[in-house]
RODO-2510 file (C-alpha; in nm, 4 decimals, decimal comma):
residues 329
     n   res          X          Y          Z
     1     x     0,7933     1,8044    -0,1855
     2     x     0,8050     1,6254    -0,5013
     3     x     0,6521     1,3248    -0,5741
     4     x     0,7623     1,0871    -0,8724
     5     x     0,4913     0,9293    -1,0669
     6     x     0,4900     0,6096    -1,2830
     7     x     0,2652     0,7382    -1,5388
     8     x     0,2675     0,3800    -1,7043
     9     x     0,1573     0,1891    -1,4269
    10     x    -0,1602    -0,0348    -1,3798
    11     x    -0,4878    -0,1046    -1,5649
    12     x    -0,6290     0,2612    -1,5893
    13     x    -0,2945     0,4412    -1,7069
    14     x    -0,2549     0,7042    -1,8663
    15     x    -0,5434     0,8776    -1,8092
    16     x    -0,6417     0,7846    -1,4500
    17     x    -0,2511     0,8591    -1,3108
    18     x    -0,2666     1,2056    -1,4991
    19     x    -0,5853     1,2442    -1,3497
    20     x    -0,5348     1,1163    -0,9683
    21     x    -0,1813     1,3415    -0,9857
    22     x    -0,3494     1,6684    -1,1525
    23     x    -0,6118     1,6438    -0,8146
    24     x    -0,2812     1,5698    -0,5643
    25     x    -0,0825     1,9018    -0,6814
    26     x    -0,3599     2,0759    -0,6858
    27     x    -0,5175     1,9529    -0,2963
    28     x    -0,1590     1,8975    -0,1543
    29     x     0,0622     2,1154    -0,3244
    30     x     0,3239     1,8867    -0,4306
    31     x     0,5673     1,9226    -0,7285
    32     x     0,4839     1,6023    -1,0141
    33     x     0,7508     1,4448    -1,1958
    34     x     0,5816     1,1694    -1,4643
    35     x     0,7385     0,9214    -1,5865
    36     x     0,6568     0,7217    -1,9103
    37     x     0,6177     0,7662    -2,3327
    38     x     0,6437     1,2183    -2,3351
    39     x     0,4495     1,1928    -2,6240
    40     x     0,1758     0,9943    -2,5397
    41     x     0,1869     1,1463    -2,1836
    42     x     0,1355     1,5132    -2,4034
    43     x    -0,1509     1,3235    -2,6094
    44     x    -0,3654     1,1832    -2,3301
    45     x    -0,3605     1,5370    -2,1779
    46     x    -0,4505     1,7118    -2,4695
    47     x    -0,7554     1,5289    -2,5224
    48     x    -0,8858     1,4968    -2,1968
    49     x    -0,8104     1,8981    -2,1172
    50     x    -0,5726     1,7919    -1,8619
    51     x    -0,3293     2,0713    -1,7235
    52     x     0,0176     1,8828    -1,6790
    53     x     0,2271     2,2391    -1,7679
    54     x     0,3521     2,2614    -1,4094
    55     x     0,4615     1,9060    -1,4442
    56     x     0,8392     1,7572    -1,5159
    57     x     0,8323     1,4584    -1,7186
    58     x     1,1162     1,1811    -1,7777
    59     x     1,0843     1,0068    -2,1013
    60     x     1,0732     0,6009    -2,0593
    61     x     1,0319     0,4702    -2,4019
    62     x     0,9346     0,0903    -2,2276
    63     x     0,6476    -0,0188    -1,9765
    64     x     0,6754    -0,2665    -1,7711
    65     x     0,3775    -0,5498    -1,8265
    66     x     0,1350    -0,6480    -1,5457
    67     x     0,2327    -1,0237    -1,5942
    68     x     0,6181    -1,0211    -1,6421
    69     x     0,8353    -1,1720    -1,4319
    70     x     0,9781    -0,9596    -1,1770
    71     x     1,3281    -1,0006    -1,2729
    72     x     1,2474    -0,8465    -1,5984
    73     x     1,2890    -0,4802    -1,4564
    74     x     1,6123    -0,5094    -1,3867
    75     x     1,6756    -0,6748    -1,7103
    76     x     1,4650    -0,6397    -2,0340
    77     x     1,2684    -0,3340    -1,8338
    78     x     1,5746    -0,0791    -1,7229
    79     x     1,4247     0,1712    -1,9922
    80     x     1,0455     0,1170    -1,8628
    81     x     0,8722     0,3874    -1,6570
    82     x     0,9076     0,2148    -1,3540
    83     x     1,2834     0,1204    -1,3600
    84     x     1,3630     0,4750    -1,4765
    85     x     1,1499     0,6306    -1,2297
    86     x     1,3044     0,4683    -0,9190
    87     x     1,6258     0,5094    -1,0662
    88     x     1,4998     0,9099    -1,0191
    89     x     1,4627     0,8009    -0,6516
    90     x     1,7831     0,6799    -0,5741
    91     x     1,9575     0,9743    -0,7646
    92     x     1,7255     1,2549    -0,5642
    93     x     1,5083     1,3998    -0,8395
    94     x     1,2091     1,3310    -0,6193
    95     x     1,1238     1,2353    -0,2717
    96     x     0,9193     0,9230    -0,2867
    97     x     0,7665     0,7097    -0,6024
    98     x     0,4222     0,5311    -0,6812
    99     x     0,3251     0,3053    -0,9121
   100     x     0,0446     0,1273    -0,9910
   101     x     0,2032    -0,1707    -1,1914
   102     x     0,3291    -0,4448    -1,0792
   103     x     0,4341    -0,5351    -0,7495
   104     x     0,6351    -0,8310    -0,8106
   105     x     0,8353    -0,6059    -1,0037
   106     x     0,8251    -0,2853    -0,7945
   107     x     0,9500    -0,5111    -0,5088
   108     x     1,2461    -0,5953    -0,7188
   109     x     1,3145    -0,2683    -0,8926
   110     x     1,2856    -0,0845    -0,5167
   111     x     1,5320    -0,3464    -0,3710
   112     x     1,7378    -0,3459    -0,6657
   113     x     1,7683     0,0572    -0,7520
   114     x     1,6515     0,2256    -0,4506
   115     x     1,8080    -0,0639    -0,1830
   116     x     1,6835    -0,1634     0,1696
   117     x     1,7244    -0,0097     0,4993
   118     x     2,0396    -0,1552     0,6752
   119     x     1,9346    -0,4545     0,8953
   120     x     1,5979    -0,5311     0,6857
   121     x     1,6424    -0,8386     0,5502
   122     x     1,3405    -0,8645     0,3187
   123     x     1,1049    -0,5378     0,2265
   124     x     0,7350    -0,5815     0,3229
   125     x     0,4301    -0,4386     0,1418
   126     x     0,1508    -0,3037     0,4184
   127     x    -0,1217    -0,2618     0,3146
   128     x    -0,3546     0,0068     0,5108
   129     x    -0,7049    -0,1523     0,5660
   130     x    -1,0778    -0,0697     0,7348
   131     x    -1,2053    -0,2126     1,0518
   132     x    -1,5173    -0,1157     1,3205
   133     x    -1,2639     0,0573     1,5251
   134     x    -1,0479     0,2241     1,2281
   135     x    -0,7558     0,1627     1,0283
   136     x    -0,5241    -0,1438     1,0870
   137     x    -0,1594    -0,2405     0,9130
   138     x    -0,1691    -0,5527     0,7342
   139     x     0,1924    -0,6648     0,6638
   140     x     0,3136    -0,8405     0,4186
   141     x     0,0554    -0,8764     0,1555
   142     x     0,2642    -1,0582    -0,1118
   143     x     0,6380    -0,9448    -0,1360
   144     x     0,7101    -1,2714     0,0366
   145     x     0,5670    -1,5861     0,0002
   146     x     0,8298    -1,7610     0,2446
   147     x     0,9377    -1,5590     0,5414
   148     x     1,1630    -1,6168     0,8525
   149     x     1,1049    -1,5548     1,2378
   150     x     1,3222    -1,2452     1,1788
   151     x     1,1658    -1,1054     0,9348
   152     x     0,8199    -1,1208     1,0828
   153     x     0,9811    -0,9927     1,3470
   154     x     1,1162    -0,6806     1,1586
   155     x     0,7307    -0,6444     0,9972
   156     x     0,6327    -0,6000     1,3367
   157     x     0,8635    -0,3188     1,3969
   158     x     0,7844    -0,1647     1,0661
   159     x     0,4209    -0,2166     1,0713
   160     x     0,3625    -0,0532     1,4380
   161     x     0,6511     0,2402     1,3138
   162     x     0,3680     0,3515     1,0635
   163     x     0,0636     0,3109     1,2981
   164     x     0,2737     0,5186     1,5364
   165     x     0,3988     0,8044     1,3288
   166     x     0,1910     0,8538     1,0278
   167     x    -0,1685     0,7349     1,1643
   168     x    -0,0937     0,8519     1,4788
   169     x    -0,1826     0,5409     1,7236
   170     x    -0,0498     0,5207     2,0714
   171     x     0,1159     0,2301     2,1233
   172     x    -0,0386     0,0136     1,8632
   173     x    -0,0896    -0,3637     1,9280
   174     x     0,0701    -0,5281     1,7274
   175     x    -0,0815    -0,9099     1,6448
   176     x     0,0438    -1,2171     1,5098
   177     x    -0,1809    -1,3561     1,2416
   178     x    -0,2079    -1,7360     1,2986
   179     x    -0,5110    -2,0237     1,3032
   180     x    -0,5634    -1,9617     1,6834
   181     x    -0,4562    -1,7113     2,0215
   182     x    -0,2963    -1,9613     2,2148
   183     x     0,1004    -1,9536     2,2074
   184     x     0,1837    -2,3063     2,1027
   185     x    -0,0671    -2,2687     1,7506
   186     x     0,0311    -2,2843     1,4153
   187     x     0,3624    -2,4132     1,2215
   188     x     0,7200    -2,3624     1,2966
   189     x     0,7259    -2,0171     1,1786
   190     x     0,4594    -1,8587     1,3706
   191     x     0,5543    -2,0378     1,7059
   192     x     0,9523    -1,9476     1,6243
   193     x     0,8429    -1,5793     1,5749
   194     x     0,5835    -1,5213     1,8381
   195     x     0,8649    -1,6185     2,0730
   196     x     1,1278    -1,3956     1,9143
   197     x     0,8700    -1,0981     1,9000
   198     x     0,8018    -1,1518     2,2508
   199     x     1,1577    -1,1744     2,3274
   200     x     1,2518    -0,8561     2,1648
   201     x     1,0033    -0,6338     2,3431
   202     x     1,0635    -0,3876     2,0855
   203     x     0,6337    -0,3534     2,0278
   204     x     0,2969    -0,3869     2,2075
   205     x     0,2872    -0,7575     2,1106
   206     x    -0,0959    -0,8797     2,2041
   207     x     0,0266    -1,2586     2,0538
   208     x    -0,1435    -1,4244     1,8298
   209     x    -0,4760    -1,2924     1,6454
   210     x    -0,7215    -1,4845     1,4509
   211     x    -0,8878    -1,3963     1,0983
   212     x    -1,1905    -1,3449     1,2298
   213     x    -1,0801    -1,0922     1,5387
   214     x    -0,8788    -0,8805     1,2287
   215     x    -1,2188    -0,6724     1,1047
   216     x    -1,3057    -0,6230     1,4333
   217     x    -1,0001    -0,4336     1,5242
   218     x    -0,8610    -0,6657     1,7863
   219     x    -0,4838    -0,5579     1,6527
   220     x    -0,3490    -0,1736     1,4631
   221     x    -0,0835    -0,4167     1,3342
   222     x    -0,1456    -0,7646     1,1687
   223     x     0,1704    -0,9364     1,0934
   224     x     0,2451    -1,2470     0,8591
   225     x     0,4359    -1,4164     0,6095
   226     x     0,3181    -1,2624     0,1977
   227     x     0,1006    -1,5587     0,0913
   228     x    -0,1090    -1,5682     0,4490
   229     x    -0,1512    -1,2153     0,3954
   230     x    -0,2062    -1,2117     0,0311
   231     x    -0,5094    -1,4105     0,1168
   232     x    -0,6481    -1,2189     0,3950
   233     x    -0,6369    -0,9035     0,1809
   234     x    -0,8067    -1,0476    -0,1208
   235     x    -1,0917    -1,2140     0,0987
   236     x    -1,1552    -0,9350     0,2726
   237     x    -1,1486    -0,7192    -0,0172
   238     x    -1,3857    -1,0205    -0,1771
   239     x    -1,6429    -0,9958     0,1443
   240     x    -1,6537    -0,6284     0,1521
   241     x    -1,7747    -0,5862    -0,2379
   242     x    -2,0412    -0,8913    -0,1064
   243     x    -2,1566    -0,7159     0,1944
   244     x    -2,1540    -0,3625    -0,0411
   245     x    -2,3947    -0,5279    -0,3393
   246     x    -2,6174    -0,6991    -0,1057
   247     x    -2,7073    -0,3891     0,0855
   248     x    -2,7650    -0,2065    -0,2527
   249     x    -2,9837    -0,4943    -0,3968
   250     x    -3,2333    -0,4919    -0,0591
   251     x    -3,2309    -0,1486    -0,0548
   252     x    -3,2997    -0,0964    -0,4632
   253     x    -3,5467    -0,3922    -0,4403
   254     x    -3,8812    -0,2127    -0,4558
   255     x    -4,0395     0,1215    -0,4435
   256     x    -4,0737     0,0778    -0,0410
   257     x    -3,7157    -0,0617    -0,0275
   258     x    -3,6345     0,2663    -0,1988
   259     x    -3,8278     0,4952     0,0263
   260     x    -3,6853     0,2764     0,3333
   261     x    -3,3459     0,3902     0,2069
   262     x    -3,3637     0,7571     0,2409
   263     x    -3,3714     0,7192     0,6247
   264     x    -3,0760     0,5484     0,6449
   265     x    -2,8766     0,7029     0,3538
   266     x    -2,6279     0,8626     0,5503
   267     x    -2,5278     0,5661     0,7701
   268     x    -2,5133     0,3372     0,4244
   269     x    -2,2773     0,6130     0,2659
   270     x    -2,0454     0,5906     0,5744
   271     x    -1,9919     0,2872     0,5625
   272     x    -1,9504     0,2350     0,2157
   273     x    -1,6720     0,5053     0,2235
   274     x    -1,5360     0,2863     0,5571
   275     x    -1,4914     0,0280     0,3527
   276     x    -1,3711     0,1878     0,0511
   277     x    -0,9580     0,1231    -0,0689
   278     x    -0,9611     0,4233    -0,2781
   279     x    -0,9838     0,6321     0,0558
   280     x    -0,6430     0,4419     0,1776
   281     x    -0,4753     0,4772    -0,1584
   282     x    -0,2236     0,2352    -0,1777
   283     x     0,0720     0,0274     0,0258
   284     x     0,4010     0,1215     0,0942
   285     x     0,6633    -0,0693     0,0539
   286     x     0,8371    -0,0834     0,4104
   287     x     1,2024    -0,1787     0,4395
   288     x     1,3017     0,0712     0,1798
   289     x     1,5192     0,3351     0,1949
   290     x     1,3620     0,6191     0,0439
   291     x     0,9424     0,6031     0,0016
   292     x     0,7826     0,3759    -0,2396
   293     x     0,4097     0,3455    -0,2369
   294     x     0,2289     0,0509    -0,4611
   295     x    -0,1156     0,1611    -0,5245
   296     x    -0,3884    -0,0521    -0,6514
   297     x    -0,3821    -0,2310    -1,0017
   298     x    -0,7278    -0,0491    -1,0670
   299     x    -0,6681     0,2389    -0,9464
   300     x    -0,8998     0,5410    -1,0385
   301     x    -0,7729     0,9210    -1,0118
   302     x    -0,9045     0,9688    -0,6242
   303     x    -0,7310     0,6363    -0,5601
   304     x    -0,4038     0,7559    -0,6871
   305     x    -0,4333     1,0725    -0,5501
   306     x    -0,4529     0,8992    -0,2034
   307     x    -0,2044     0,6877    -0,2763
   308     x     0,0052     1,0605    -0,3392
   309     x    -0,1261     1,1853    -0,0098
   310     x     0,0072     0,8593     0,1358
   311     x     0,3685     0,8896    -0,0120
   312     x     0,3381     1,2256     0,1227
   313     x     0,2702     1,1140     0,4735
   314     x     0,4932     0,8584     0,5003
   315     x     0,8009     1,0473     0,3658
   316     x     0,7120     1,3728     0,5919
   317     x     0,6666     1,1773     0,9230
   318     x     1,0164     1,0183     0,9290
   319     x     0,8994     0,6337     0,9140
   320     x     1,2286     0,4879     0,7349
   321     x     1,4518     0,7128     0,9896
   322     x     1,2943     0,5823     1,2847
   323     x     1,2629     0,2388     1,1604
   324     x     1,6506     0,2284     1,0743
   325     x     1,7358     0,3517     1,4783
   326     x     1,5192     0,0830     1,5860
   327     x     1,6234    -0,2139     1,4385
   328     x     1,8123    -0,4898     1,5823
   329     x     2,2310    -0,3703     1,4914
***
């Protein structure tokens, strides 16, 4: 499999993307294609003793910016190494893309180059996430602010696709994320599509789920509209690094705190690595036709090479073909 790699992408590139991919062909075996500046691709290698001789690289003289709008990439940005890499994508010099840039601008550049899967009006961005019972799908987490009944209802199809096929979950329940269970809560939106999810029968709808019951595992599949989920991801994300520094400061706090914590070392490490995005890599960008995966702003190398492993995953387990059969004609 080959995997195509926006070497220019995110806080931490080059060096972390050259990095996170060295680790990936190495672990999984896949064929890298970079894409971004040769030259200063070649130099960041060269002085970090990084082996990228097994690796194809597509010169893209232009980067895409963090903060530019996202119309830019299909503008002022066709030469960056985002634009050009998906444009790899759509021609079939690779079999999936990540990027760690930014996702304003992926979610143009995939709609725009690589195009949507027919019958999906809108693509989502799910994010995989931790809870006490495992993993859930949180979709979408920011490709769209302002949704339709439909397209929730399409995220719900998506969403409980991946739980299904690439984190292998039996039926996954798939919850509506609104400001209380009973059917008649929340605005227009989320009362239009619980009924239409409902209606459809197409997932294991458990209705509506509250913030609070998402850690706790109460759905595998949270859907809502970009900006509701936008939230939910960065305040969890925000509680989890509170929850994370607290325990270290109690447990760092003396010399008996310190003793105290080599009983319980193992348990801490668990679930510091349950609660840890690196392990989940990134988000892929469902609707698409061929596999894009967004990983994380900050990624480090182990975060990118998950997000590699995911790409992998999710093109190998036939998501996008299974999605397409299922989808309202």
């Amino acid at each position: 499999m080959k995997v195509i790699v926006d070497a220019f992408g995110g806080d931490n590139a080059p060096l972390e993307i050259l990095k996170g991919s060295v680790d990936a062909q190495n672990e999984l075996g896949v064929d890298i294609v970079l894409c971004g500046k040769t030259q200063e691709i070649q130099k960041c290698a060269k002085e970090n003793n990084i082996d990228i001789s097994k690796m194809e690289i597509i010169d893209a003289p232009d980067v895409v910016e963090m903060n530019a709008p996202p119309t830019d990439i299909v503008k002022g940005g066709a030469n960056s190494s985002m634009a050009i890499g998906l444009k790899a994508l759509a021609n079939g010099q690779g079999d999936a893309f990540v990027s760690a840039g930014s996702t304003g601008s992926l979610v143009m550049g995939a709609t725009f180059f690589v195009k949507r899967i027919k019958g999906v009006r809108r693509a989502a961005l799910a994010t995989i996430m931790p809870s006490d019972t495992g993993a859930f799908i949180l979709l979408d987490c920011g490709a769209n602010t302002e949704c339709t009944p439909e397209m929730l209802s399409s995220f719900a199809l998506m969403g409980s696709t991946y739980m299904s096929k690439v984190l292998n979950v039996n039926n996954p329940r798939v919850g509506l994320a609104n400001i209380g269970t009973e059917e008649i809560k929340g605005g227009e939106l989320q009362q239009n599509a619980y009924q239409l999810i409902k209606s459809e029968g197409k997932v294991n709808f458990v209705g509506n789920i509250e913030a609070r019951q998402v850690p706790l595992g109460d759905a595998d599949v949270v859907v809502c509209d970009g900006f509701t989920g936008n939230i939910l991801l960065k305040t969890y994300e925000g509680v989890a690094k509170l929850i994370l520094t607290n325990i270290k400061n109690v447990f760092t706090k003396n010399i008996f705190t310190k003793l105290s914590a080599l009983f319980v070392k193992g348990g801490i490490d668990s679930f510091k690595k349950k609660m840890d995005y690196t392990e989940f890599g990134g988000a892929p960008l469902m609707g698409i036709s061929k596999p894009v995966i967004k990983a994380h702003g900050s990624s480090n190398a182990k975060a990118f090479k998950n997000a590699i492993r995911q790409a992998v995953n999710y093109s190998q387990q036939g998501v996008i073909a299974t999605i397409a059969e299922n989808l309202p004609k």
